[in-house]
One Martini backbone bead per residue (centre of mass of N, CA, C, O) as a GRO file, in nm:
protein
  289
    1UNK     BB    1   5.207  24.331   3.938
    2UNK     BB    2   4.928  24.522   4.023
    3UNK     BB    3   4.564  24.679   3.983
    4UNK     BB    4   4.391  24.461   4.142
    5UNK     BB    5   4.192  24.448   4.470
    6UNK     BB    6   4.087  24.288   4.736
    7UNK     BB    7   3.960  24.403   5.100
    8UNK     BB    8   3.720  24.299   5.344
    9UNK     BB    9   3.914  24.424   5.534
   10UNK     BB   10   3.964  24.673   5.784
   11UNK     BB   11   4.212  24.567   5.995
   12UNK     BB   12   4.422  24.361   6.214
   13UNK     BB   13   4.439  24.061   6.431
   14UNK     BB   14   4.746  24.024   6.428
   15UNK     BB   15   4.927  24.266   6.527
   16UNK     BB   16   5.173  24.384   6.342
   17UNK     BB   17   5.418  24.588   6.422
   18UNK     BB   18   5.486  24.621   6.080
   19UNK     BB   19   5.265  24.753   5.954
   20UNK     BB   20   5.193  24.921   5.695
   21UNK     BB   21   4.880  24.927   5.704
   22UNK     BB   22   4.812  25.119   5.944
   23UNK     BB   23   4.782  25.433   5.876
   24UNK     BB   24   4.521  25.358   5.746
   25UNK     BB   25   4.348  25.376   5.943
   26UNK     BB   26   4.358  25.608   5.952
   27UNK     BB   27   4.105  25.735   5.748
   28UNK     BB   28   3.853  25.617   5.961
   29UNK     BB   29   3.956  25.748   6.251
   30UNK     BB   30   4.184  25.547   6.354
   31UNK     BB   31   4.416  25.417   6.505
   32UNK     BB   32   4.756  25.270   6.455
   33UNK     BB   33   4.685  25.080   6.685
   34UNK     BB   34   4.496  24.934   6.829
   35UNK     BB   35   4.230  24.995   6.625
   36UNK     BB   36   4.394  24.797   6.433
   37UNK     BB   37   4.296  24.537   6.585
   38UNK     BB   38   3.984  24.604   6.726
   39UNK     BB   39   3.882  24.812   6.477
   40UNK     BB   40   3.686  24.643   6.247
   41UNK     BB   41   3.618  24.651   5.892
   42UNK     BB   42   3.365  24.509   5.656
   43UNK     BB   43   3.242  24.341   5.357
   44UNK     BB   44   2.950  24.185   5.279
   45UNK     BB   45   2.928  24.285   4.972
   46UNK     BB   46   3.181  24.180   4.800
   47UNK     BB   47   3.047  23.927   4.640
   48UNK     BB   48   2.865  24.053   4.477
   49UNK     BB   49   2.994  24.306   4.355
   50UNK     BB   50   3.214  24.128   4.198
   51UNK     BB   51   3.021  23.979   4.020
   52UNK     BB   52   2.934  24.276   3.870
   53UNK     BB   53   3.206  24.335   3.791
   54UNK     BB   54   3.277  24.053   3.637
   55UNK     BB   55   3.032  24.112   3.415
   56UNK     BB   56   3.109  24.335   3.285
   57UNK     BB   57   3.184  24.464   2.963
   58UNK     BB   58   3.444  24.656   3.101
   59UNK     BB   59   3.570  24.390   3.167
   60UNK     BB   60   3.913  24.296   3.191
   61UNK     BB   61   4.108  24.064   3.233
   62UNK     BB   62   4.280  23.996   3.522
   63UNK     BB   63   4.470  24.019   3.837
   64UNK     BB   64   4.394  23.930   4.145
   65UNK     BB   65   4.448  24.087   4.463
   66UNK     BB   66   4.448  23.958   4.778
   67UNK     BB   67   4.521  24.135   5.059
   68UNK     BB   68   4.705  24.403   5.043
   69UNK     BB   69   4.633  24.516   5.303
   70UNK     BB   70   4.496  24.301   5.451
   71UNK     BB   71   4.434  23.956   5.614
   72UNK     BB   72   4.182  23.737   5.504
   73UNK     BB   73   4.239  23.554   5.756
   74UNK     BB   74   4.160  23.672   5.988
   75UNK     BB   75   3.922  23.588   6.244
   76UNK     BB   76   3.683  23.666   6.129
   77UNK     BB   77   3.652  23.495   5.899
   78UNK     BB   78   3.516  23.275   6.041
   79UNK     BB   79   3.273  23.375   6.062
   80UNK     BB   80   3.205  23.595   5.766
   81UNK     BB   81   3.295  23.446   5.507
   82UNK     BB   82   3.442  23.680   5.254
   83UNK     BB   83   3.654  23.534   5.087
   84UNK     BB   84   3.525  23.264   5.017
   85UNK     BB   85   3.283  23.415   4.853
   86UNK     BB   86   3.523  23.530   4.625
   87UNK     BB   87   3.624  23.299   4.551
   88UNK     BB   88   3.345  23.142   4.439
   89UNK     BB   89   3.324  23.334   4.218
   90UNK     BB   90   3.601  23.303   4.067
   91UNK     BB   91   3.581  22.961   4.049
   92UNK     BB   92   3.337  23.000   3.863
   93UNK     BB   93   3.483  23.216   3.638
   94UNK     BB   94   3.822  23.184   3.629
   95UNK     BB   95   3.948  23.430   3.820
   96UNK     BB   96   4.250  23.555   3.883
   97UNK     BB   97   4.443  23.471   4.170
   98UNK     BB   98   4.570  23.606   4.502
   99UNK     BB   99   4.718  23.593   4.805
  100UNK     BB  100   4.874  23.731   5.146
  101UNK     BB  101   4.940  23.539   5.412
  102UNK     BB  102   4.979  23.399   5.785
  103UNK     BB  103   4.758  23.179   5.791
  104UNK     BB  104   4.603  22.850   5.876
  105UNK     BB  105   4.330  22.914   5.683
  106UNK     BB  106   4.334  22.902   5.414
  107UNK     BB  107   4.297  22.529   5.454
  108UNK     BB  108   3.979  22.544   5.426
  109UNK     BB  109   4.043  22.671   5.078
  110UNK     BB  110   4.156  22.453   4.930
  111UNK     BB  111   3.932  22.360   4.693
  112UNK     BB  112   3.918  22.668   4.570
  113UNK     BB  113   4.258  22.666   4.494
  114UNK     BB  114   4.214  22.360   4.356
  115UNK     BB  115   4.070  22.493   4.101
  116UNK     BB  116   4.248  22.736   4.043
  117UNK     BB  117   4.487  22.557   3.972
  118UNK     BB  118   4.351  22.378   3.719
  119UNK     BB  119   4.354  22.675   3.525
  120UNK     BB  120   4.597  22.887   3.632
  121UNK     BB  121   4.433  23.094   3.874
  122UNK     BB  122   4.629  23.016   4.153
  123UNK     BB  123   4.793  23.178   4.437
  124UNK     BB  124   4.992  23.151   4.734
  125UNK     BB  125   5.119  23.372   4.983
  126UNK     BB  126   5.360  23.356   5.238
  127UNK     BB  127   5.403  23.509   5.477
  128UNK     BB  128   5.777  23.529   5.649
  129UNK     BB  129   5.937  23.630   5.940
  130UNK     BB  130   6.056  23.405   6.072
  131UNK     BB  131   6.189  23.075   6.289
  132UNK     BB  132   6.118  23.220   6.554
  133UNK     BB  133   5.849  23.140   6.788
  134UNK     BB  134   5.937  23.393   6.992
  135UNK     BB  135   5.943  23.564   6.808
  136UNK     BB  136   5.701  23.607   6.654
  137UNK     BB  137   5.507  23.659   6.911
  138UNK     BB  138   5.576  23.938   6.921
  139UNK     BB  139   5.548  24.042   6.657
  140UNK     BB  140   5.290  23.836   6.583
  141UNK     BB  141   5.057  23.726   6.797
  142UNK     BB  142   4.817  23.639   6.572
  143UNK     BB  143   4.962  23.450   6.435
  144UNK     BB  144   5.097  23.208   6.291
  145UNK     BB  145   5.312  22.977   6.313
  146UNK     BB  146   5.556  22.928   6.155
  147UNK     BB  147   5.519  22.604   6.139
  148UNK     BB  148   5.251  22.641   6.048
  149UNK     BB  149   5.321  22.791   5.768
  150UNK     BB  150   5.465  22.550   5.656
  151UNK     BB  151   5.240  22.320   5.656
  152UNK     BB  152   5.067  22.511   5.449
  153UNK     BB  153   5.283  22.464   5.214
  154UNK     BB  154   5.236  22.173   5.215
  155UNK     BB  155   4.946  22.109   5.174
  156UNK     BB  156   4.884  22.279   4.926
  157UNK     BB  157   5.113  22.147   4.745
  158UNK     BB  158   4.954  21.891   4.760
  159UNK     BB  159   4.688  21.990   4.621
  160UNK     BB  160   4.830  22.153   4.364
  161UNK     BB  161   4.905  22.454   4.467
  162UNK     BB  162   5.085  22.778   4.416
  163UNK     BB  163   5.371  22.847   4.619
  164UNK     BB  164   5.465  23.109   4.786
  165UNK     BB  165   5.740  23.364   4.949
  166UNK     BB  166   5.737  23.628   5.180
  167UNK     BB  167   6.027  23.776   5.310
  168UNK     BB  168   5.816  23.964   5.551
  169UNK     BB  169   6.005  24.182   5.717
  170UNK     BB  170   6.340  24.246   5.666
  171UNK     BB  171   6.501  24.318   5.997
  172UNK     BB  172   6.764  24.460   6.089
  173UNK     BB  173   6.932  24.294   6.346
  174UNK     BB  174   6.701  24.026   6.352
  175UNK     BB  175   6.618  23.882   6.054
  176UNK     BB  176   6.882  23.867   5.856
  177UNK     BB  177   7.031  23.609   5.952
  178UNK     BB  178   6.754  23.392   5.838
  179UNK     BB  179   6.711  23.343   5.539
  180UNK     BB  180   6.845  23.091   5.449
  181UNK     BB  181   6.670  22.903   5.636
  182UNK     BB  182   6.389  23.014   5.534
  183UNK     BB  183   6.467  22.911   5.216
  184UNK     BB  184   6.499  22.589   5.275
  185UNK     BB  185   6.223  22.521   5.416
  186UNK     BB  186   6.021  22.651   5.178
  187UNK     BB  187   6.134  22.451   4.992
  188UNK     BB  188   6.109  22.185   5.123
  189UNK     BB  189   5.765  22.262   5.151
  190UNK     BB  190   5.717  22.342   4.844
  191UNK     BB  191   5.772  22.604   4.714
  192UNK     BB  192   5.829  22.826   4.401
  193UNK     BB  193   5.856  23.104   4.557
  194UNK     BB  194   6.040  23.430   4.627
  195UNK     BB  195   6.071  23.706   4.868
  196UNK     BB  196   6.178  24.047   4.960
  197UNK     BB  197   6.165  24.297   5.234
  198UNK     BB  198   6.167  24.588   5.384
  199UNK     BB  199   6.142  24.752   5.603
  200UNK     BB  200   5.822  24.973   5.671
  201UNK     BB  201   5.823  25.304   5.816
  202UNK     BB  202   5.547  25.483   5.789
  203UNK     BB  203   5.477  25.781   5.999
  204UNK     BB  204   5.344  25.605   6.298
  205UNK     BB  205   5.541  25.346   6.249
  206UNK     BB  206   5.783  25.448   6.424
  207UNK     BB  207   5.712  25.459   6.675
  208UNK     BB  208   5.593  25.178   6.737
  209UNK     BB  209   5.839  25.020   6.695
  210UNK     BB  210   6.032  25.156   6.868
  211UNK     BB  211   5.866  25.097   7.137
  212UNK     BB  212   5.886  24.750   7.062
  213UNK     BB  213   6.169  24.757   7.091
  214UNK     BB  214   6.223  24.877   7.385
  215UNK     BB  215   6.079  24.638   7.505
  216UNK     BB  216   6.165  24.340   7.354
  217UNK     BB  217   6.477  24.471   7.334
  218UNK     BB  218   6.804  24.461   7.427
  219UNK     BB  219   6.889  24.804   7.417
  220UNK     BB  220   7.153  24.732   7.239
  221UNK     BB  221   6.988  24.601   7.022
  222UNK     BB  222   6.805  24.822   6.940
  223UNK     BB  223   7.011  25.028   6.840
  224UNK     BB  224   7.122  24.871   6.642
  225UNK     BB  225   6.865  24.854   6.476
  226UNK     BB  226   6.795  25.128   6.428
  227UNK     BB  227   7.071  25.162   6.285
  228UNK     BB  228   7.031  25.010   6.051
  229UNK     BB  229   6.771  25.143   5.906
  230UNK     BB  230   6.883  25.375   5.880
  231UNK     BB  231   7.115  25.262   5.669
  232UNK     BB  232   6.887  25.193   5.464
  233UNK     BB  233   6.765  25.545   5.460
  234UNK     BB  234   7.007  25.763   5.462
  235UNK     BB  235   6.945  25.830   5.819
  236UNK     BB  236   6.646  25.713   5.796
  237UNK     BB  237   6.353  25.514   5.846
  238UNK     BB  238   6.227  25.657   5.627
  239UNK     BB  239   6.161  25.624   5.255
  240UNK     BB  240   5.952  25.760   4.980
  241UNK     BB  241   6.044  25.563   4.735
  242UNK     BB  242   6.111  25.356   4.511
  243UNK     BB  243   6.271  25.208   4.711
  244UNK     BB  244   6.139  25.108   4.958
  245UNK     BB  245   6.177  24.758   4.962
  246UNK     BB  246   6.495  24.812   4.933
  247UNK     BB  247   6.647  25.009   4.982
  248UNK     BB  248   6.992  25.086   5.104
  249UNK     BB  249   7.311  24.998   5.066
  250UNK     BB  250   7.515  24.740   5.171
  251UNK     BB  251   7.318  24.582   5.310
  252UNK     BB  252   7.107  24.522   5.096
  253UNK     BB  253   7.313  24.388   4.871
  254UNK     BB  254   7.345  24.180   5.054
  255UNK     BB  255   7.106  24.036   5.074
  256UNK     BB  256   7.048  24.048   4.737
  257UNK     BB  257   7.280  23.792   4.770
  258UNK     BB  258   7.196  23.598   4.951
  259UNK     BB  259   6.920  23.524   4.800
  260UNK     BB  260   7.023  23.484   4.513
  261UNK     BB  261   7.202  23.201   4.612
  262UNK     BB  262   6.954  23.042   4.765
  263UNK     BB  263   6.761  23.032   4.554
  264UNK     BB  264   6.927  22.853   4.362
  265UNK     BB  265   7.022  22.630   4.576
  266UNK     BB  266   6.652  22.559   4.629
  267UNK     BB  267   6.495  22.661   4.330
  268UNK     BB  268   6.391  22.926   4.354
  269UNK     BB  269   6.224  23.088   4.047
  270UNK     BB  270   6.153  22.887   3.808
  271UNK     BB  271   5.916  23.027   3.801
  272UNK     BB  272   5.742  23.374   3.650
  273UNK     BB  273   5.495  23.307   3.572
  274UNK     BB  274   5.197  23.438   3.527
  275UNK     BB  275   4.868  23.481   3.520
  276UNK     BB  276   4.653  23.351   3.342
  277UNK     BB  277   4.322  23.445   3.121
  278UNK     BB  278   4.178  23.188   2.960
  279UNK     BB  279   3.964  23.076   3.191
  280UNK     BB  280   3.809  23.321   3.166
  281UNK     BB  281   3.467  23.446   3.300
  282UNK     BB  282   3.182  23.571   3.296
  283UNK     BB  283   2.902  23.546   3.553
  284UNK     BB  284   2.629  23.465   3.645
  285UNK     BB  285   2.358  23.682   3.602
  286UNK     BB  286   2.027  23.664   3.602
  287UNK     BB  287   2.095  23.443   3.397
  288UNK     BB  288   2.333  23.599   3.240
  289UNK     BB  289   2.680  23.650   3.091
   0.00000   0.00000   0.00000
């Protein structure tokens, strides 16, 4: 649970077609299709803001979370290196902090996570949802390669930082008897913790995605997986529920018992203290703290 959020892109070059965050895109002006991957909006002032945001005498110490919308890590990051700045800002008065990315752009900033790794205020979450580079590359055209990412949770426990893994999200019928498979994987790369969500269409995901699934796959499988979501969501493709993240039905109780076997199989999970707040401090802003 988290209750504040740093964003600093809005739409993502990543384009990944189960993206629960298209539809925010029309609040924009723009689709949720091609405009949420080609037309997107930054904030440069985001790091300034943050300090001054941190500096606050109404600031409580707490944990933040980047990129609950879309991925500080997409390509624009490369030019933009706007939550690299915002990091810095955080790493500098200790204030805790999380991302999940898909990037293995991370590693750029492996040094201020292990800054904040050594205060026990930063952690790493790399969302993975297949081990088949070649369905990988349909589902997320521009994010980085499974294998990519799995390098990235081995690099960055080598330094030191703590890494989690959202196995999200979870397609029945495409992706979910890969589940075993994913938990081993990135335990062996040193992952220390594991989650999983069920895949989510609010909206205009739900056309899009199913266009996405006639096109790349075989039309037999396709309606297969159509049935499966289905069957997950009481006969609808999304229910807006509390349980949105986890669906309902025999299916979904099956994946969370094949998860909580192999997380336990695999050492996963047996750490979930949050991020304490005790080497957080105000910020030096114009002089003073």
């Amino acid at each position: 649970p988290f209750d504040w959020t740093i964003n600093p892109y809005r739409g993502c070059e990543h384009g990944c077609i189960y993206c629960f965050a298209r539809p925010y895109h029309e609040y924009l002006g723009f689709s949720c299709g091609l405009d949420f991957e080609t037309k997107l909006t930054a904030k440069p002032d985001a790091p300034k803001l943050l300090k001054q945001e941190l500096a606050s005498p109404k600031w409580k110490p707490q944990p933040i979370v980047m990129s609950a919308i879309t991925d500080i890590y997409q390509p624009i990051e490369h030019k933009m290196c706007i939550a690299r700045q915002c990091l810095e800002v955080m790493a500098d008065c200790g204030q805790p902090v999380t991302t999940m990315t898909k990037s293995a752009l991370v590693l750029r900033d492996t040094d201020l996570w292990s800054r904040l790794a050594d205060m026990n205020a930063g952690r790493v979450t790399i969302t993975l949802v297949t081990l088949d580079a070649d369905l990988a590359l349909k589902l997320e055209p521009r994010a980085t390669s499974p294998q990519g990412r799995l390098r990235a949770i081995r690099e960055l426990t080598a330094a030191g930082v703590p890494v989690s893994v959202n196995v999200a999200p979870i397609i029945p019928g495409l992706t979910d008897t890969e589940l075993p498979q994913i938990l081993e994987a990135v335990a062996d790369a040193g992952a220390r913790r594991a989650a999983w969500v069920l895949l989510r269409l609010p909206y205009q995901l739900k056309d899009l995605f199913l266009d996405w699934l006639e096109r790349s796959v075989h039309p037999e499988r396709a309606r297969k997986v159509e049935s499966l979501i289905r069957q997950t969501r009481g006969g609808k493709l999304y229910q807006a529920s509390k349980n949105r993240g986890r669906g309902q039905g025999p299916l979904t109780d099956q994946i969370a018992q094949v998860f909580d076997v192999f997380t336990r199989k695999y050492g996963l999970n047996r750490d979930m203290r949050q991020l304490p707040t005790a080497h957080s401090r105000r910020p030096v802003t114009g002089g003073h703290t």
